[in-house]
C-alpha positions as CSV (number, residue, x, y, z in Angstrom):
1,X,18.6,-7.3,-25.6
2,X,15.8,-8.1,-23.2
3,X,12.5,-7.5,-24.3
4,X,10.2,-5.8,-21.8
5,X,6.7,-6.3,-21.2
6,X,4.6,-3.0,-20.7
7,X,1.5,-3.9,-20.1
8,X,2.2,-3.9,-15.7
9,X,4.3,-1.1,-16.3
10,X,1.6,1.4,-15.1
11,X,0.3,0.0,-12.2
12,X,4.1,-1.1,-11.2
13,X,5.4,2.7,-11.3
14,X,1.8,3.6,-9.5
15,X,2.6,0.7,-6.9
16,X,6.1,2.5,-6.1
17,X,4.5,6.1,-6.4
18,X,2.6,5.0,-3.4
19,X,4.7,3.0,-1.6
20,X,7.0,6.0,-1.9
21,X,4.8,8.4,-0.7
22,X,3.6,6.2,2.2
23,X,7.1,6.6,3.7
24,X,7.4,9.9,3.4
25,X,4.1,10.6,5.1
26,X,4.4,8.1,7.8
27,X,7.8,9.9,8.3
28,X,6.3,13.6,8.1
29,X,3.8,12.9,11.1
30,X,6.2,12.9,13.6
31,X,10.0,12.2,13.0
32,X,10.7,15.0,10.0
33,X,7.5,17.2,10.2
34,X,6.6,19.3,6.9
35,X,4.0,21.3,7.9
36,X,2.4,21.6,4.2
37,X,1.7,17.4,4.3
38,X,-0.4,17.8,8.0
39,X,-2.1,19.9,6.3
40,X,-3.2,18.8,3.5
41,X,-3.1,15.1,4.9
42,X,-6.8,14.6,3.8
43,X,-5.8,15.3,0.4
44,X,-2.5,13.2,0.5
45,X,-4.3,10.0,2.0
46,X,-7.1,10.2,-0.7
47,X,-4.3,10.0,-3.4
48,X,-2.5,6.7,-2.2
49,X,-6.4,5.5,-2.2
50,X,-6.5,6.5,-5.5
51,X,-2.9,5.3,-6.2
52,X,-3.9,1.7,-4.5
53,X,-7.4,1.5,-6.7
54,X,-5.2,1.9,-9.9
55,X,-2.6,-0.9,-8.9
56,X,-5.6,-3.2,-8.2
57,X,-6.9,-1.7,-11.7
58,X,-4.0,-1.8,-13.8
59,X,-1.9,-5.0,-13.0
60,X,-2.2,-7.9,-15.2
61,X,-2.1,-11.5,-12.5
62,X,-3.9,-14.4,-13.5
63,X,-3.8,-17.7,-12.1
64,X,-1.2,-18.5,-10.0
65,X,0.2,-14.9,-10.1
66,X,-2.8,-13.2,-8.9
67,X,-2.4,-16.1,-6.1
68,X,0.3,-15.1,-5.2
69,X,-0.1,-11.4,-5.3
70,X,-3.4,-12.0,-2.9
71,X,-1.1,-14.0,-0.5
72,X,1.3,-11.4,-0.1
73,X,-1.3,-8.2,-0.7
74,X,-2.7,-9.5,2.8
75,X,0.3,-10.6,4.3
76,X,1.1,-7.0,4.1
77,X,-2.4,-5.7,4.9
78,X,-1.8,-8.0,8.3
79,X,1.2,-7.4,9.3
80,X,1.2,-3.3,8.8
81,X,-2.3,-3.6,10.8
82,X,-0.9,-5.2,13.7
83,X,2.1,-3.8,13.6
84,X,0.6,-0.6,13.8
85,X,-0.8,-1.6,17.6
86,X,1.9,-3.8,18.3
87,X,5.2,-1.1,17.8
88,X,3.3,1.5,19.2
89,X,3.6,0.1,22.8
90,X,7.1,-1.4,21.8
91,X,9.2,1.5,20.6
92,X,7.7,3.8,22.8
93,X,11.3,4.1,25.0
94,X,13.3,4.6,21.4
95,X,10.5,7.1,20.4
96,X,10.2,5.7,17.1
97,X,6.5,4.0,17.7
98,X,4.8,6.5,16.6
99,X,6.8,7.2,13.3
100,X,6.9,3.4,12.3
101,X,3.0,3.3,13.1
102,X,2.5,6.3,10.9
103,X,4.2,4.4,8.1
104,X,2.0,1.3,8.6
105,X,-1.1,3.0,8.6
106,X,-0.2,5.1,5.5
107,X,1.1,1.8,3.5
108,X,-2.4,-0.1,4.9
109,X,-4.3,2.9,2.7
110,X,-2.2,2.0,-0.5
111,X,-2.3,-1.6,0.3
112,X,-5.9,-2.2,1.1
113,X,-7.5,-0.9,-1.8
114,X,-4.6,-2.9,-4.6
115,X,-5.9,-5.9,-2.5
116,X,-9.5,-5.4,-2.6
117,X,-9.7,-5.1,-6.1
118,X,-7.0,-7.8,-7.4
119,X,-9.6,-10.2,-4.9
120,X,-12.6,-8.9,-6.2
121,X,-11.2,-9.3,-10.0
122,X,-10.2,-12.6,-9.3
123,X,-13.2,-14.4,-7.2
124,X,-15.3,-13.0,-10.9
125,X,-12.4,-15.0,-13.3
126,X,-13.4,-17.9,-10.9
127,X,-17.6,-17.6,-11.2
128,X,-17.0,-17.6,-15.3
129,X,-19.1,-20.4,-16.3
């Protein structure tokens, strides 16, 4: 039997809550549109914020883990930023830009935030004297 550690259990289901819900608002603006999310888009956005502020929050990464997860927290934050300019002008023929730009910029908002504060919690480990 494999024993299971719960203690980034939360901020793991919140991670892919978000990540989740990203998609399916980056998908809503323009491929499949649900008239209920443009409308209450505000609303939507300020929850992966406050879905991305409980990742940063919740998980448990010390050392070389939180290392890691800042690596590839702004690898993400990087590439969905300049993808977001970059696919626009690229995909414009297929008429997918705009969708795969929606889904960038909706993953940047969960993103950003987890990043911040996984940086922030880690540069004060560092200044413990």
């Amino acid at each position: 039997m494999v024993i299971k550690s719960q203690e980034n259990s939360f901020g793991a289901w919140a991670f892919l809550i978000g990540v989740i819900l990203a998609i399916i608002i980056g998908l809503s603006t323009s491929l499949i549109p649900i008239p209920a999310l443009r409308v209450y888009s505000a609303q939507i956005y300020a929850i992966l914020v406050l879905l991305g502020l409980i990742v940063g929050f919740t998980i448990q990464v010390s050392g070389k883990d939180s290392q890691a997860f800042l690596l590839a927290g702004a690898i993400l934050v990087v590439i969905s930023k300049f993808g977001m300019e970059s696919v626009t002008g690229s995909l414009i023929g297929l008429g997918v830009g705009d969708t795969v730009s929606s889904v960038f910029g909706a993953l940047l908002v969960l993103f950003v935030p987890a990043t911040m504060i996984v940086a922030l919690k880690t540069v004060f480990n560092l200044a413990k004297i």
